[in-house]
C-alpha positions in Angstrom: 0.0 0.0 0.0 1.5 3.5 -1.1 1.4 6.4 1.6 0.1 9.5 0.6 2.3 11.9 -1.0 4.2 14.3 1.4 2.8 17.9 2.2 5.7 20.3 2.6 5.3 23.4 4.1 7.8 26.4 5.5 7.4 27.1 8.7 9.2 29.2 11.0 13.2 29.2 11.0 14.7 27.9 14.9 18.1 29.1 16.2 20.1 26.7 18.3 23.7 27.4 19.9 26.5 26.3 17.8 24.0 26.3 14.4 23.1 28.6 11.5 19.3 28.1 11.1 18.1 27.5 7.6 15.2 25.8 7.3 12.2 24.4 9.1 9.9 22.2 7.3 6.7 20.6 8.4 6.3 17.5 6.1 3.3 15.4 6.7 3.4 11.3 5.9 0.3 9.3 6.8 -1.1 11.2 9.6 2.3 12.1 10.8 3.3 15.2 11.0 7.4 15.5 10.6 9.3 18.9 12.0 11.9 18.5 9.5 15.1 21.0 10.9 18.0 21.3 8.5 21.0 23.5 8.4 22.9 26.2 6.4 24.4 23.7 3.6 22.0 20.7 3.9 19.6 21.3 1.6 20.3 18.6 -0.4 20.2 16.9 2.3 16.9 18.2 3.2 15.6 17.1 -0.1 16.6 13.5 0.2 15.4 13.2 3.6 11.7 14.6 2.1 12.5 11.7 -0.5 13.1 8.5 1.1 11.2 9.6 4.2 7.8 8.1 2.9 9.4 4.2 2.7 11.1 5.0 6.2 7.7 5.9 8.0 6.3 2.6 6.2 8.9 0.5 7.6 9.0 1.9 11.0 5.4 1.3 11.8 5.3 -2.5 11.1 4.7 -3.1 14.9 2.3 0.0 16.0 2.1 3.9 14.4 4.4 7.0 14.9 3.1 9.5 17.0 1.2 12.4 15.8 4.3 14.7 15.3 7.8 14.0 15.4 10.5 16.5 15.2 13.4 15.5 13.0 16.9 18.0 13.2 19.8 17.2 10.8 22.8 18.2 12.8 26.0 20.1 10.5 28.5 17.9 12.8 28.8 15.2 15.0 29.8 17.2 18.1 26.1 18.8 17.7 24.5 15.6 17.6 26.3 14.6 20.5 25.5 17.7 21.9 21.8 17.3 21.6 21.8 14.1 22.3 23.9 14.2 25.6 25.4 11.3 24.5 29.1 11.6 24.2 32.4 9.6 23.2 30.4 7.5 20.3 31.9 8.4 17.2 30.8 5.7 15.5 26.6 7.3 16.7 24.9 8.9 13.5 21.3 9.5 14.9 19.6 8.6 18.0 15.6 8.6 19.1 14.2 10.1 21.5 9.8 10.4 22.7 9.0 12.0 19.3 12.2 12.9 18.3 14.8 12.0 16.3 18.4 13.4 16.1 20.4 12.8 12.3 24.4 13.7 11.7 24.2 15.1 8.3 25.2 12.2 5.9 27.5 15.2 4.2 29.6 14.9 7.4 30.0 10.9 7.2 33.2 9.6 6.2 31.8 9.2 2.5 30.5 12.2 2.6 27.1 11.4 1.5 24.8 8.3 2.6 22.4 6.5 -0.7 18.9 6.6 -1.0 19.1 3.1 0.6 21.2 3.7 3.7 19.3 6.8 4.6 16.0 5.1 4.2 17.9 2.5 6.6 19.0 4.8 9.3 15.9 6.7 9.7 13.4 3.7 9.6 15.5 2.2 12.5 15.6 5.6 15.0 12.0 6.1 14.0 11.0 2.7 15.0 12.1 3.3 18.3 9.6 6.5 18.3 7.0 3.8 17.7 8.0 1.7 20.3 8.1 4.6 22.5 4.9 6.4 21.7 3.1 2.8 22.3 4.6 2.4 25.8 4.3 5.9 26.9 8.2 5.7 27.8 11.2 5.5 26.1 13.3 2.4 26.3 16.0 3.3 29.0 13.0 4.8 31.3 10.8 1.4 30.5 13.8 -0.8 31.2 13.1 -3.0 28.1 16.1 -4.8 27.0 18.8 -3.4 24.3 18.3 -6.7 22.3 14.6 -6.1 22.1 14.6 -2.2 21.7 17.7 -2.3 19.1 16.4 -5.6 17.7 13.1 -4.2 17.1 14.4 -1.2 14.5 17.0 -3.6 13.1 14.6 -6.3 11.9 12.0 -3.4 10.6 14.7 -1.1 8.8 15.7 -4.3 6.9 19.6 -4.2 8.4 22.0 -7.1 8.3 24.2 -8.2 10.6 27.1 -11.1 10.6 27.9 -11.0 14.4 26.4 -12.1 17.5 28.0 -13.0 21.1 25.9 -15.0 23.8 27.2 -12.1 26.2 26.0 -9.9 24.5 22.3 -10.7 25.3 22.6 -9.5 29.4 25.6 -7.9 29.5 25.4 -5.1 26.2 27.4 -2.2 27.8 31.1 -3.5 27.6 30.1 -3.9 24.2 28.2 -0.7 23.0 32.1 1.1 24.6 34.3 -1.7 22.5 32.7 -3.0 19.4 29.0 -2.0 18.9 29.0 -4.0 16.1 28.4 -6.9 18.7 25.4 -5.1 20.3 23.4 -4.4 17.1 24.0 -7.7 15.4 23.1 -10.0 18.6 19.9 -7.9 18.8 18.6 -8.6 15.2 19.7 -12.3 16.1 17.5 -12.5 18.9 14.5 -10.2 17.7 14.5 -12.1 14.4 14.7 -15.4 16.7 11.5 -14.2 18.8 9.8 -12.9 15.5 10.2 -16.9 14.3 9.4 -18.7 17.1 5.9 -16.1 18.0 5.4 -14.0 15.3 4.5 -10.8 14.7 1.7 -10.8 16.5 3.5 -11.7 19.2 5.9 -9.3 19.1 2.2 -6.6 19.2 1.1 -8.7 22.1 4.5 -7.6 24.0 4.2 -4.2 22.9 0.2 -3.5 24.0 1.4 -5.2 27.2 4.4 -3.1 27.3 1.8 0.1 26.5 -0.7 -1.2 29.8 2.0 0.0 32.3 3.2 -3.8 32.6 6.9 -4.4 33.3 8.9 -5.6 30.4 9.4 -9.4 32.0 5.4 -9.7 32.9 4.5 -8.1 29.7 6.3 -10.9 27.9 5.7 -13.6 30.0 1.9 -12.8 30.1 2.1 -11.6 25.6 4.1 -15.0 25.5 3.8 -18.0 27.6 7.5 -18.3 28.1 9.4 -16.1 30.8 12.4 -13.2 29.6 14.4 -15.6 31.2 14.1 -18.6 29.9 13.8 -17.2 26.2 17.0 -15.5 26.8 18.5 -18.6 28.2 17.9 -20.3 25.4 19.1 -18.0 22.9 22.6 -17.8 24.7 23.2 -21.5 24.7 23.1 -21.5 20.9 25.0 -18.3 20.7 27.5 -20.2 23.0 27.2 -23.5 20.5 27.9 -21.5 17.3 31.2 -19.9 18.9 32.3 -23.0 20.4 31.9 -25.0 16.3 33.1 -21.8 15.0 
Protein backbone atom coordinates (compact mmCIF):
# COMPACT_ATOMS: atom_id res chain seq x y z
CA UNK A 1 0.00 0.00 0.00
CA UNK A 2 1.48 3.46 -1.06
CA UNK A 3 1.44 6.41 1.59
CA UNK A 4 0.06 9.51 0.62
CA UNK A 5 2.30 11.93 -1.01
CA UNK A 6 4.25 14.29 1.39
CA UNK A 7 2.77 17.91 2.24
CA UNK A 8 5.70 20.30 2.58
CA UNK A 9 5.29 23.38 4.07
CA UNK A 10 7.77 26.45 5.47
CA UNK A 11 7.38 27.15 8.69
CA UNK A 12 9.24 29.22 10.96
CA UNK A 13 13.24 29.23 11.02
CA UNK A 14 14.68 27.92 14.93
CA UNK A 15 18.05 29.06 16.22
CA UNK A 16 20.08 26.74 18.31
CA UNK A 17 23.65 27.38 19.92
CA UNK A 18 26.46 26.26 17.76
CA UNK A 19 24.00 26.26 14.36
CA UNK A 20 23.11 28.56 11.47
CA UNK A 21 19.28 28.07 11.08
CA UNK A 22 18.07 27.47 7.58
CA UNK A 23 15.23 25.79 7.28
CA UNK A 24 12.23 24.40 9.14
CA UNK A 25 9.89 22.23 7.27
CA UNK A 26 6.69 20.56 8.41
CA UNK A 27 6.33 17.47 6.12
CA UNK A 28 3.27 15.42 6.71
CA UNK A 29 3.35 11.33 5.92
CA UNK A 30 0.30 9.29 6.76
CA UNK A 31 -1.06 11.24 9.64
CA UNK A 32 2.32 12.11 10.85
CA UNK A 33 3.34 15.20 11.03
CA UNK A 34 7.36 15.50 10.62
CA UNK A 35 9.29 18.85 11.97
CA UNK A 36 11.94 18.53 9.53
CA UNK A 37 15.05 21.00 10.91
CA UNK A 38 18.02 21.26 8.50
CA UNK A 39 20.96 23.54 8.43
CA UNK A 40 22.90 26.20 6.43
CA UNK A 41 24.39 23.67 3.58
CA UNK A 42 22.03 20.67 3.91
CA UNK A 43 19.59 21.31 1.55
CA UNK A 44 20.28 18.58 -0.36
CA UNK A 45 20.15 16.88 2.31
CA UNK A 46 16.86 18.20 3.18
CA UNK A 47 15.62 17.14 -0.08
CA UNK A 48 16.64 13.46 0.24
CA UNK A 49 15.37 13.17 3.59
CA UNK A 50 11.70 14.58 2.09
CA UNK A 51 12.53 11.67 -0.50
CA UNK A 52 13.08 8.49 1.13
CA UNK A 53 11.19 9.56 4.21
CA UNK A 54 7.80 8.08 2.91
CA UNK A 55 9.37 4.16 2.71
CA UNK A 56 11.05 5.02 6.15
CA UNK A 57 7.72 5.93 7.98
CA UNK A 58 6.34 2.60 6.16
CA UNK A 59 8.94 0.46 7.61
CA UNK A 60 9.01 1.91 11.02
CA UNK A 61 5.42 1.27 11.81
CA UNK A 62 5.33 -2.47 11.06
CA UNK A 63 4.66 -3.06 14.92
CA UNK A 64 2.34 0.03 15.98
CA UNK A 65 2.14 3.91 14.37
CA UNK A 66 4.36 6.96 14.85
CA UNK A 67 3.11 9.53 17.03
CA UNK A 68 1.18 12.38 15.80
CA UNK A 69 4.31 14.70 15.26
CA UNK A 70 7.81 14.02 15.40
CA UNK A 71 10.51 16.47 15.16
CA UNK A 72 13.43 15.54 12.95
CA UNK A 73 16.91 18.01 13.22
CA UNK A 74 19.76 17.18 10.83
CA UNK A 75 22.75 18.24 12.80
CA UNK A 76 26.02 20.13 10.52
CA UNK A 77 28.53 17.91 12.79
CA UNK A 78 28.78 15.16 15.02
CA UNK A 79 29.78 17.19 18.07
CA UNK A 80 26.06 18.75 17.66
CA UNK A 81 24.48 15.61 17.61
CA UNK A 82 26.31 14.64 20.51
CA UNK A 83 25.48 17.68 21.87
CA UNK A 84 21.81 17.31 21.65
CA UNK A 85 21.80 14.12 22.29
CA UNK A 86 23.90 14.17 25.57
CA UNK A 87 25.41 11.31 24.51
CA UNK A 88 29.14 11.55 24.24
CA UNK A 89 32.39 9.62 23.19
CA UNK A 90 30.39 7.47 20.26
CA UNK A 91 31.87 8.37 17.22
CA UNK A 92 30.77 5.71 15.49
CA UNK A 93 26.65 7.26 16.75
CA UNK A 94 24.89 8.88 13.50
CA UNK A 95 21.31 9.48 14.91
CA UNK A 96 19.55 8.61 18.03
CA UNK A 97 15.63 8.61 19.12
CA UNK A 98 14.24 10.06 21.49
CA UNK A 99 9.77 10.39 22.65
CA UNK A 100 8.98 12.05 19.34
CA UNK A 101 12.20 12.91 18.31
CA UNK A 102 14.79 11.97 16.33
CA UNK A 103 18.44 13.44 16.07
CA UNK A 104 20.43 12.76 12.31
CA UNK A 105 24.37 13.74 11.73
CA UNK A 106 24.24 15.11 8.34
CA UNK A 107 25.15 12.18 5.87
CA UNK A 108 27.53 15.16 4.25
CA UNK A 109 29.61 14.93 7.40
CA UNK A 110 30.05 10.89 7.23
CA UNK A 111 33.22 9.56 6.23
CA UNK A 112 31.79 9.24 2.51
CA UNK A 113 30.52 12.22 2.63
CA UNK A 114 27.07 11.38 1.51
CA UNK A 115 24.83 8.33 2.61
CA UNK A 116 22.37 6.45 -0.65
CA UNK A 117 18.89 6.65 -1.03
CA UNK A 118 19.08 3.08 0.61
CA UNK A 119 21.17 3.73 3.69
CA UNK A 120 19.26 6.77 4.63
CA UNK A 121 15.95 5.11 4.23
CA UNK A 122 17.89 2.51 6.56
CA UNK A 123 18.99 4.77 9.26
CA UNK A 124 15.85 6.71 9.66
CA UNK A 125 13.43 3.73 9.55
CA UNK A 126 15.50 2.20 12.46
CA UNK A 127 15.62 5.55 14.99
CA UNK A 128 12.00 6.12 14.03
CA UNK A 129 10.97 2.66 14.98
CA UNK A 130 12.07 3.33 18.29
CA UNK A 131 9.60 6.48 18.33
CA UNK A 132 6.96 3.82 17.66
CA UNK A 133 8.04 1.72 20.32
CA UNK A 134 8.11 4.60 22.51
CA UNK A 135 4.94 6.35 21.72
CA UNK A 136 3.14 2.76 22.33
CA UNK A 137 4.57 2.44 25.77
CA UNK A 138 4.29 5.92 26.93
CA UNK A 139 8.22 5.73 27.82
CA UNK A 140 11.17 5.52 26.14
CA UNK A 141 13.28 2.42 26.31
CA UNK A 142 15.95 3.28 29.02
CA UNK A 143 12.96 4.76 31.31
CA UNK A 144 10.81 1.44 30.53
CA UNK A 145 13.79 -0.76 31.21
CA UNK A 146 13.07 -2.96 28.08
CA UNK A 147 16.08 -4.77 27.03
CA UNK A 148 18.76 -3.40 24.30
CA UNK A 149 18.34 -6.70 22.26
CA UNK A 150 14.57 -6.13 22.10
CA UNK A 151 14.65 -2.16 21.73
CA UNK A 152 17.73 -2.29 19.12
CA UNK A 153 16.43 -5.60 17.67
CA UNK A 154 13.14 -4.24 17.07
CA UNK A 155 14.35 -1.19 14.52
CA UNK A 156 17.04 -3.56 13.11
CA UNK A 157 14.58 -6.26 11.88
CA UNK A 158 11.98 -3.40 10.56
CA UNK A 159 14.67 -1.14 8.83
CA UNK A 160 15.66 -4.25 6.91
CA UNK A 161 19.65 -4.23 8.36
CA UNK A 162 22.03 -7.12 8.35
CA UNK A 163 24.23 -8.19 10.56
CA UNK A 164 27.11 -11.10 10.60
CA UNK A 165 27.91 -10.96 14.35
CA UNK A 166 26.41 -12.07 17.54
CA UNK A 167 27.98 -12.98 21.09
CA UNK A 168 25.93 -14.96 23.81
CA UNK A 169 27.21 -12.11 26.18
CA UNK A 170 26.00 -9.85 24.50
CA UNK A 171 22.31 -10.66 25.34
CA UNK A 172 22.65 -9.50 29.39
CA UNK A 173 25.56 -7.86 29.48
CA UNK A 174 25.38 -5.07 26.22
CA UNK A 175 27.42 -2.24 27.75
CA UNK A 176 31.10 -3.50 27.60
CA UNK A 177 30.12 -3.95 24.17
CA UNK A 178 28.24 -0.74 23.02
CA UNK A 179 32.05 1.06 24.63
CA UNK A 180 34.32 -1.70 22.47
CA UNK A 181 32.69 -2.98 19.43
CA UNK A 182 28.97 -1.97 18.88
CA UNK A 183 29.05 -4.03 16.09
CA UNK A 184 28.37 -6.89 18.71
CA UNK A 185 25.41 -5.07 20.31
CA UNK A 186 23.43 -4.44 17.12
CA UNK A 187 24.04 -7.75 15.44
CA UNK A 188 23.08 -9.96 18.64
CA UNK A 189 19.90 -7.88 18.81
CA UNK A 190 18.61 -8.55 15.18
CA UNK A 191 19.73 -12.33 16.11
CA UNK A 192 17.49 -12.50 18.92
CA UNK A 193 14.51 -10.15 17.69
CA UNK A 194 14.45 -12.10 14.38
CA UNK A 195 14.71 -15.41 16.67
CA UNK A 196 11.49 -14.17 18.84
CA UNK A 197 9.79 -12.94 15.54
CA UNK A 198 10.20 -16.87 14.28
CA UNK A 199 9.40 -18.69 17.13
CA UNK A 200 5.94 -16.11 18.03
CA UNK A 201 5.42 -14.01 15.29
CA UNK A 202 4.55 -10.81 14.74
CA UNK A 203 1.69 -10.76 16.49
CA UNK A 204 3.47 -11.69 19.21
CA UNK A 205 5.92 -9.31 19.12
CA UNK A 206 2.22 -6.62 19.22
CA UNK A 207 1.06 -8.74 22.08
CA UNK A 208 4.48 -7.64 24.05
CA UNK A 209 4.23 -4.19 22.89
CA UNK A 210 0.22 -3.54 23.96
CA UNK A 211 1.37 -5.22 27.21
CA UNK A 212 4.39 -3.06 27.32
CA UNK A 213 1.79 0.14 26.53
CA UNK A 214 -0.69 -1.16 29.78
CA UNK A 215 1.98 0.05 32.27
CA UNK A 216 3.25 -3.77 32.64
CA UNK A 217 6.94 -4.41 33.32
CA UNK A 218 8.88 -5.62 30.39
CA UNK A 219 9.39 -9.39 32.03
CA UNK A 220 5.40 -9.69 32.86
CA UNK A 221 4.53 -8.15 29.68
CA UNK A 222 6.25 -10.85 27.95
CA UNK A 223 5.74 -13.64 30.01
CA UNK A 224 1.94 -12.78 30.05
CA UNK A 225 2.08 -11.57 25.65
CA UNK A 226 4.12 -15.05 25.55
CA UNK A 227 3.77 -17.97 27.64
CA UNK A 228 7.48 -18.28 28.10
CA UNK A 229 9.39 -16.05 30.83
CA UNK A 230 12.39 -13.22 29.55
CA UNK A 231 14.40 -15.58 31.18
CA UNK A 232 14.12 -18.57 29.88
CA UNK A 233 13.83 -17.20 26.24
CA UNK A 234 17.03 -15.49 26.76
CA UNK A 235 18.51 -18.62 28.22
CA UNK A 236 17.95 -20.34 25.42
CA UNK A 237 19.14 -18.05 22.89
CA UNK A 238 22.55 -17.77 24.73
CA UNK A 239 23.20 -21.49 24.75
CA UNK A 240 23.14 -21.49 20.94
CA UNK A 241 25.04 -18.32 20.65
CA UNK A 242 27.46 -20.23 23.00
CA UNK A 243 27.23 -23.54 20.48
CA UNK A 244 27.88 -21.55 17.33
CA UNK A 245 31.16 -19.86 18.86
CA UNK A 246 32.30 -23.00 20.43
CA UNK A 247 31.89 -25.02 16.27
CA UNK A 248 33.15 -21.78 15.00
Amino acid sequence: MLLPLLIVGLVSAQIHPGEVSHALESVSVAGTSVALRTSEGDEAVAEQVRRVLPRAMRLATRWGPLPVAVALTVHPTHAGLEAATRRTGNPWMRAWARVGAVDLQSPRTWSRGRASDEALTQILAHELTHCALFQATGRDGRAGRIPLWFQEGMASVAAGERHDVARAEAIGSPGPFLRTDPAVVYGTADRAFRELVDRFGEDGVRRVVARLGEGHAFPAAFHGALGVTLADFEGDLVGRLSALAVRD
